[in-house]
C-alpha positions in Angstrom: 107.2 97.2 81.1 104.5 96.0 83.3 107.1 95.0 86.3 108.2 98.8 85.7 104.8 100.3 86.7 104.8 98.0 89.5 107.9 98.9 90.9 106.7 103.5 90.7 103.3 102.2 91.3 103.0 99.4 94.2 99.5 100.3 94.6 98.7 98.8 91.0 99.0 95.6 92.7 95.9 95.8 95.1 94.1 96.4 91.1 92.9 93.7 89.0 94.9 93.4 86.0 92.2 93.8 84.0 91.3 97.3 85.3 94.6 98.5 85.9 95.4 100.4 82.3 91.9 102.2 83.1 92.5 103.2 86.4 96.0 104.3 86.0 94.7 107.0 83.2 92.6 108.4 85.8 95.0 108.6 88.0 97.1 110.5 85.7 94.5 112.5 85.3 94.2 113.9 89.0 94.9 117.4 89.2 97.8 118.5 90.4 98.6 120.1 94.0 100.2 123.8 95.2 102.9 122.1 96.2 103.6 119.5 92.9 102.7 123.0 90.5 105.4 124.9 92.4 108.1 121.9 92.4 107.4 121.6 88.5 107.4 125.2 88.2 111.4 125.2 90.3 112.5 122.4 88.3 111.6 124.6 85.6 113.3 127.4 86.4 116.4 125.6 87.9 117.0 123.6 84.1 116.1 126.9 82.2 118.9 128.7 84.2 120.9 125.9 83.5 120.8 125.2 79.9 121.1 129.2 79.0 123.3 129.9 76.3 124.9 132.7 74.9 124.3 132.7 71.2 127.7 132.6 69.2 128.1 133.6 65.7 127.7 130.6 63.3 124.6 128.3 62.8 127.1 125.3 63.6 127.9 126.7 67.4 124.0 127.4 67.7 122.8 123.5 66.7 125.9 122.4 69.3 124.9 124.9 72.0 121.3 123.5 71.1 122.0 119.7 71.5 124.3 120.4 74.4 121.3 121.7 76.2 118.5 119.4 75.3 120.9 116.3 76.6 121.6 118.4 79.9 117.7 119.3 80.4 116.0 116.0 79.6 117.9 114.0 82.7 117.4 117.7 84.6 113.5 117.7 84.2 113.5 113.8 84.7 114.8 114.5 88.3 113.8 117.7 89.6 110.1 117.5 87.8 109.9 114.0 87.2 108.8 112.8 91.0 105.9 115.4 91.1 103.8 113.5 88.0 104.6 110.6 89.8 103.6 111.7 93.1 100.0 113.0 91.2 99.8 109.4 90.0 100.1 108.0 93.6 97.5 110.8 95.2 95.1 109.2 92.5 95.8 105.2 93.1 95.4 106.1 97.0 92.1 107.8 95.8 90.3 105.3 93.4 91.7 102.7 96.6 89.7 104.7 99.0 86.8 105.2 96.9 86.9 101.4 96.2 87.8 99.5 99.1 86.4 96.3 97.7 88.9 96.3 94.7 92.0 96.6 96.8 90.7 94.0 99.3 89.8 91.4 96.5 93.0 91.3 95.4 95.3 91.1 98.8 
């Protein structure tokens, strides 16, 4: 899983190992910017308008019109929304870097 991080995250690398777990949690924790709200908030829209329904008569055609649109809006939000948390992430690894230039050097 580690190589994984590495791979959305190449900034990890210039981050001790040690420190890494901490300093990706605050980076996750950066607030988010106009631009990443309103792409989350589109992505939004664009799946709910997607996975709309029309309720049929039945419970059984509801619980299949259900699962039919959770499997289509998971992968949906995972690409339209998805790259805006991980963007976030990014804005606060360049950040802490920034702020400590002596951790990024140590390590290259």
């Amino acid at each position: 899983m580690a190589k994984f991080w590495l791979l959305i995250y190449p900034e990890l690398t210039r981050i001790p190992q040690r420190e890494r777990d901490a300093v990706l949690g605050s980076a996750r924790a950066t607030p988010f910017d106009g631009l990443e709200l309103a792409a989350i908030a589109l992505g939004l829209a664009l799946t709910a308008g997607a996975t709309r329904y029309v309720v049929f008569d039945g419970l059984t055609h509801r619980i299949e019109a259900f699962l039919a649109n959770f499997l289509l809006a998971v992968p949906l939000l995972a690409v339209l929304a998805g790259p805006f948390f991980i963007r976030r992430t990014r804005r606060g690894l360049h950040h802490y870097l920034t702020e400590h230039p002596q951790r990024g050097a140590r390590e290259q």
